[in-house]
mmCIF file of the C-alpha atoms, coordinates in Angstrom:
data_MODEL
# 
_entry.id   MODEL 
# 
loop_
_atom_site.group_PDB 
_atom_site.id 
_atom_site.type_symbol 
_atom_site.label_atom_id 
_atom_site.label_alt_id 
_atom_site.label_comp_id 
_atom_site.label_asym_id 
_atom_site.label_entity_id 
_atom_site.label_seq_id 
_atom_site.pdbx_PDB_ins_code 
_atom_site.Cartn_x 
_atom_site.Cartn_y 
_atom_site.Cartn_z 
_atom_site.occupancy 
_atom_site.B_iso_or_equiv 
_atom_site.pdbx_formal_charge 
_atom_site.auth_seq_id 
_atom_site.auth_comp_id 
_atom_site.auth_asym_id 
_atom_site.auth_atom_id 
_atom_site.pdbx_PDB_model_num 
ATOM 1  C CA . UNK A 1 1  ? -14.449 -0.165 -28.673 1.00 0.00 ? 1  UNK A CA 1 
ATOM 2  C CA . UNK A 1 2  ? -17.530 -1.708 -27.703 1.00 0.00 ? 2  UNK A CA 1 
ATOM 3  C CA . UNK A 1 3  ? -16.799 -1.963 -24.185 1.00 0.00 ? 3  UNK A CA 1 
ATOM 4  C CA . UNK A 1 4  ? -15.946 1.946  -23.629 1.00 0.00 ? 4  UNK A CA 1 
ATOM 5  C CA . UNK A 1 5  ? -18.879 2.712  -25.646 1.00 0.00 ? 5  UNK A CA 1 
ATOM 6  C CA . UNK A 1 6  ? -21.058 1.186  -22.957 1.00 0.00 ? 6  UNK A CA 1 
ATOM 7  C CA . UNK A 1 7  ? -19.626 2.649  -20.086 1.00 0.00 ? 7  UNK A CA 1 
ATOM 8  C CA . UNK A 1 8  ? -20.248 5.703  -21.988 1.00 0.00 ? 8  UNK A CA 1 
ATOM 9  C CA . UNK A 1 9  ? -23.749 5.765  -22.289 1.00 0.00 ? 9  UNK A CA 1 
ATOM 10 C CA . UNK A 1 10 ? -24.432 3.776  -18.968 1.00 0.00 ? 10 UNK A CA 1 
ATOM 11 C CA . UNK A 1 11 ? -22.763 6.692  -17.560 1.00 0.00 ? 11 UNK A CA 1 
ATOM 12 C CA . UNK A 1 12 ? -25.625 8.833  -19.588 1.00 0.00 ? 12 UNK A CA 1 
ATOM 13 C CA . UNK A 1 13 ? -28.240 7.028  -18.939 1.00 0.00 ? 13 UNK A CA 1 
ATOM 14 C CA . UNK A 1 14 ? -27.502 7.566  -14.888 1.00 0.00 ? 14 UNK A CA 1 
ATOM 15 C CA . UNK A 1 15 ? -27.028 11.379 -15.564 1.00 0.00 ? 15 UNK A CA 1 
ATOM 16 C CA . UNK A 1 16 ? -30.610 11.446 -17.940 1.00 0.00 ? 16 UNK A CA 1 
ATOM 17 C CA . UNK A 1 17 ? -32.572 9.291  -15.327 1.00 0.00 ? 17 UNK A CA 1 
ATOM 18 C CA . UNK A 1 18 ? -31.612 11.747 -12.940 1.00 0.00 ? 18 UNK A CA 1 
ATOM 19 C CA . UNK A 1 19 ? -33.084 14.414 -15.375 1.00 0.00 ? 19 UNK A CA 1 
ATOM 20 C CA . UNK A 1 20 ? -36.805 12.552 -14.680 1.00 0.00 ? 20 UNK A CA 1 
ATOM 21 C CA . UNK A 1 21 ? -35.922 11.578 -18.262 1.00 0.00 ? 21 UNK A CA 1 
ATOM 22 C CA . UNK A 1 22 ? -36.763 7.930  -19.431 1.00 0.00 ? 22 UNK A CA 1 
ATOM 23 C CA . UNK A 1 23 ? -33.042 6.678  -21.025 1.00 0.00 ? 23 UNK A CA 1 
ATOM 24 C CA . UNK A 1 24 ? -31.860 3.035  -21.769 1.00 0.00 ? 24 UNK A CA 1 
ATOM 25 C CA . UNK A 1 25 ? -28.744 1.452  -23.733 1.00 0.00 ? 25 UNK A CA 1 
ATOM 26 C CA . UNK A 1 26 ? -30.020 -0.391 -26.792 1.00 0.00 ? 26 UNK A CA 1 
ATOM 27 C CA . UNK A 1 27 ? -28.210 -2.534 -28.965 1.00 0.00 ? 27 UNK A CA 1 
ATOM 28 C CA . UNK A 1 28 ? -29.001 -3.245 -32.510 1.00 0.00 ? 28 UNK A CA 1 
ATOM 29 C CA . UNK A 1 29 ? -29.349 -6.579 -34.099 1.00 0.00 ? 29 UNK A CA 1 
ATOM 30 C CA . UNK A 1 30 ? -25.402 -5.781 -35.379 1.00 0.00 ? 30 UNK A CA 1 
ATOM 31 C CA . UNK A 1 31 ? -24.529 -4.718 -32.577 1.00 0.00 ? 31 UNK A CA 1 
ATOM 32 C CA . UNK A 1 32 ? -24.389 -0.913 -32.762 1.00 0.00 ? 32 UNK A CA 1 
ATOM 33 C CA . UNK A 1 33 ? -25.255 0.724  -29.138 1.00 0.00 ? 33 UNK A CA 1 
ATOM 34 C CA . UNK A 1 34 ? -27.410 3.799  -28.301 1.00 0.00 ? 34 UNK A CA 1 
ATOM 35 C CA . UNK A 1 35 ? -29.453 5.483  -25.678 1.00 0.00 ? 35 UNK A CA 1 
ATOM 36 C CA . UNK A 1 36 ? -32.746 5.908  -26.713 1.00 0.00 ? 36 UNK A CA 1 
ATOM 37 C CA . UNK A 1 37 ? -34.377 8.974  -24.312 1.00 0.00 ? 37 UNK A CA 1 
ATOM 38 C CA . UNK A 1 38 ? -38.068 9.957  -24.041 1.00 0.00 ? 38 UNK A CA 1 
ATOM 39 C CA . UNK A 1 39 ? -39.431 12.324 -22.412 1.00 0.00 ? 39 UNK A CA 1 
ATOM 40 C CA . UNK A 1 40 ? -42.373 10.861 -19.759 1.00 0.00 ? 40 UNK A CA 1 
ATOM 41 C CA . UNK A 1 41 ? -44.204 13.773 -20.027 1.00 0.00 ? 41 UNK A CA 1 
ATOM 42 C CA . UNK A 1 42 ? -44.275 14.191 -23.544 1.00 0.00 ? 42 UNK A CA 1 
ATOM 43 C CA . UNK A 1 43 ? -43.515 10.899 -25.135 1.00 0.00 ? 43 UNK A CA 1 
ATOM 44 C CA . UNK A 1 44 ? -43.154 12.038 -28.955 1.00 0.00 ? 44 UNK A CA 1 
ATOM 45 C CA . UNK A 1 45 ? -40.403 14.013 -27.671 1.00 0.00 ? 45 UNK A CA 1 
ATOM 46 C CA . UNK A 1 46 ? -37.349 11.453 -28.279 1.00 0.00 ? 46 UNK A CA 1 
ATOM 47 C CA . UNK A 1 47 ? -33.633 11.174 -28.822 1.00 0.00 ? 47 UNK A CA 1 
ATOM 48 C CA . UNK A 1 48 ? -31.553 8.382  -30.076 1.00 0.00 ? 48 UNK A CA 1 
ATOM 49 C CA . UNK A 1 49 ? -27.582 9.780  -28.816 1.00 0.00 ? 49 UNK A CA 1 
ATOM 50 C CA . UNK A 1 50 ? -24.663 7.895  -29.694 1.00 0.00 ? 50 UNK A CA 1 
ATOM 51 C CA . UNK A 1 51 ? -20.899 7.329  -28.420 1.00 0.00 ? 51 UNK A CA 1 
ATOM 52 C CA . UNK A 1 52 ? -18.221 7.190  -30.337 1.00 0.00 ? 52 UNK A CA 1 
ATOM 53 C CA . UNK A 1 53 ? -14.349 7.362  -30.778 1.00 0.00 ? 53 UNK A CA 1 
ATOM 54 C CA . UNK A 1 54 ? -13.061 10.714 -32.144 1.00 0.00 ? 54 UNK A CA 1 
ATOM 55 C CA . UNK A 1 55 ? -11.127 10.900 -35.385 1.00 0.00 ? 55 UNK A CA 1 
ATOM 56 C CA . UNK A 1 56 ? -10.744 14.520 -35.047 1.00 0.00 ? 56 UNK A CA 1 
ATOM 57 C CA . UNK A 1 57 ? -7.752  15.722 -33.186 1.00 0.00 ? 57 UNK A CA 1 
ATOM 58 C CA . UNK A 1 58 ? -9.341  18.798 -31.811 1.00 0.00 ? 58 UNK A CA 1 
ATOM 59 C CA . UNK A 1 59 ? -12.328 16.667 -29.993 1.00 0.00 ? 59 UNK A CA 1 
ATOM 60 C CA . UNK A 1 60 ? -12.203 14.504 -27.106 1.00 0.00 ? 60 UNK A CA 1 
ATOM 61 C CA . UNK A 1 61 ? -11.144 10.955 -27.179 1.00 0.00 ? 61 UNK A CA 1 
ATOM 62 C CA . UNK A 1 62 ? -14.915 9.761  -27.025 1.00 0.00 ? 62 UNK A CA 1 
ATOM 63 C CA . UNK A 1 63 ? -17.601 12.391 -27.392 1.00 0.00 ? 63 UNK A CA 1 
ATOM 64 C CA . UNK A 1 64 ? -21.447 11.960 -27.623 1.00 0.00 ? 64 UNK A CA 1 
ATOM 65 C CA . UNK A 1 65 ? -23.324 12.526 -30.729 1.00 0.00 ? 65 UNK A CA 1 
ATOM 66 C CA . UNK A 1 66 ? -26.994 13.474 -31.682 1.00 0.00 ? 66 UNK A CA 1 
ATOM 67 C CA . UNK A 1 67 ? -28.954 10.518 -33.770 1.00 0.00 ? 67 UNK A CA 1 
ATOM 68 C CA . UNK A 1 68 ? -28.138 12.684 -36.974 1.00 0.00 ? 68 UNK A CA 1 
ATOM 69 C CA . UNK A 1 69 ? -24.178 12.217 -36.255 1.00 0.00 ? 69 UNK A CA 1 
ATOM 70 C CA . UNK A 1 70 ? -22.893 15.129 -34.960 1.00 0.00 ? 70 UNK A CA 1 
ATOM 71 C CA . UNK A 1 71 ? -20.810 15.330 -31.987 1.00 0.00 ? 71 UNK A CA 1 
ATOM 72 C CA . UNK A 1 72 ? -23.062 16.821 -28.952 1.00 0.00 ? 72 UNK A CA 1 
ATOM 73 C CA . UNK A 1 73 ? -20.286 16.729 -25.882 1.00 0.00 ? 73 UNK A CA 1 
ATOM 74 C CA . UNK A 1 74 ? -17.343 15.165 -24.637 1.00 0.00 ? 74 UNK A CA 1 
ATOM 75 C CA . UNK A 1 75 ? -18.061 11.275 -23.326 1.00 0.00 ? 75 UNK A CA 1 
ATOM 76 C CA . UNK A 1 76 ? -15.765 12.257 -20.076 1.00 0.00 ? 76 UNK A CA 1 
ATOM 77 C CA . UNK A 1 77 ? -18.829 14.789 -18.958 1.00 0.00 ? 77 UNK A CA 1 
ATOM 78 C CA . UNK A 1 78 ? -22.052 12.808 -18.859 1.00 0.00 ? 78 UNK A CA 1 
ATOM 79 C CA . UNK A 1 79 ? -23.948 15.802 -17.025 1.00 0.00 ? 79 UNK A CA 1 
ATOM 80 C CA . UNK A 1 80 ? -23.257 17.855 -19.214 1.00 0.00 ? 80 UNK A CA 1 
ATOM 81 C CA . UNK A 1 81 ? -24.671 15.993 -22.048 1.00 0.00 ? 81 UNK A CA 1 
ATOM 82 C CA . UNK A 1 82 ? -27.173 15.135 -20.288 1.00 0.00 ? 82 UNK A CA 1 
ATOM 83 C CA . UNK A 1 83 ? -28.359 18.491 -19.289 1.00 0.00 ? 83 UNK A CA 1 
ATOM 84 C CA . UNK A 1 84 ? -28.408 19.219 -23.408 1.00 0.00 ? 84 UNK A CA 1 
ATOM 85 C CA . UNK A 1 85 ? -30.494 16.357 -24.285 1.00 0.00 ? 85 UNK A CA 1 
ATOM 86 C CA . UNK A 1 86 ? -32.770 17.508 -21.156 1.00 0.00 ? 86 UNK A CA 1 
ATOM 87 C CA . UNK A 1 87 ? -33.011 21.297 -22.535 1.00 0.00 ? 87 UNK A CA 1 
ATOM 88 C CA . UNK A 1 88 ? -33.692 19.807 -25.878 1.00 0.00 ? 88 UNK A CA 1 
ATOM 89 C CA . UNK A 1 89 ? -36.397 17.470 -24.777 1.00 0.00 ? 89 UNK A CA 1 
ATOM 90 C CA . UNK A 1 90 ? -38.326 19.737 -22.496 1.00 0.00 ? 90 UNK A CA 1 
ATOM 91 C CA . UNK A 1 91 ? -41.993 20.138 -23.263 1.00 0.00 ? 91 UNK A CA 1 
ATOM 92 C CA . UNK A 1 92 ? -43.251 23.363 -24.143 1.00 0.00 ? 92 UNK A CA 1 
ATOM 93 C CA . UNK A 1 93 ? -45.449 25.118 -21.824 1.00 0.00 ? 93 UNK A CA 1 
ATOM 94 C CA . UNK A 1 94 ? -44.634 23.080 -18.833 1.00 0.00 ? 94 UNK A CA 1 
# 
């Protein structure tokens, strides 16, 4: 699993950085991987996303999830998660 699961969110991280948005794969002291995304110009504004396996026949084989667990986009379209994240993260007012 663990090496799809980086491609994955490599993959996003490209696709966010190209978004002006700050994004890098993290891995957990156990292991667990994530992209943690900030927003440079409005730094409280944050995302942890996730990428996992699906377990649910009528989803994707991977699919991207939001840091409270549910699924956000299929792992096979990276821009298009990306662009959510983005829309989610803009700042207000800009």
């Amino acid at each position: 699993m663990g090496d799809d699961n980086f491609e994955h969110l490599e993959r996003l991280v490209s696709e966010l950085g190209a978004r002006g948005l700050l994004a890098r794969v993290v891995r957990t002291q156990t292991g667990r991987l994530f992209v943690r995304v900030i927003n440079p110009e409005a730094t409280s504004l944050t995302e942890n996303v996730t990428c996992r396996p699906s377990t649910v026949a009528d989803l994707p084989d991977w699919h991207y999830c939001w840091s409270w667990g549910e699924p956000m986009h299929a792992a096979d379209d990276p821009a298009g998660a990306a662009t959510k994240v983005a829309r989610v993260l803009a700042a207000v007012g800009k």
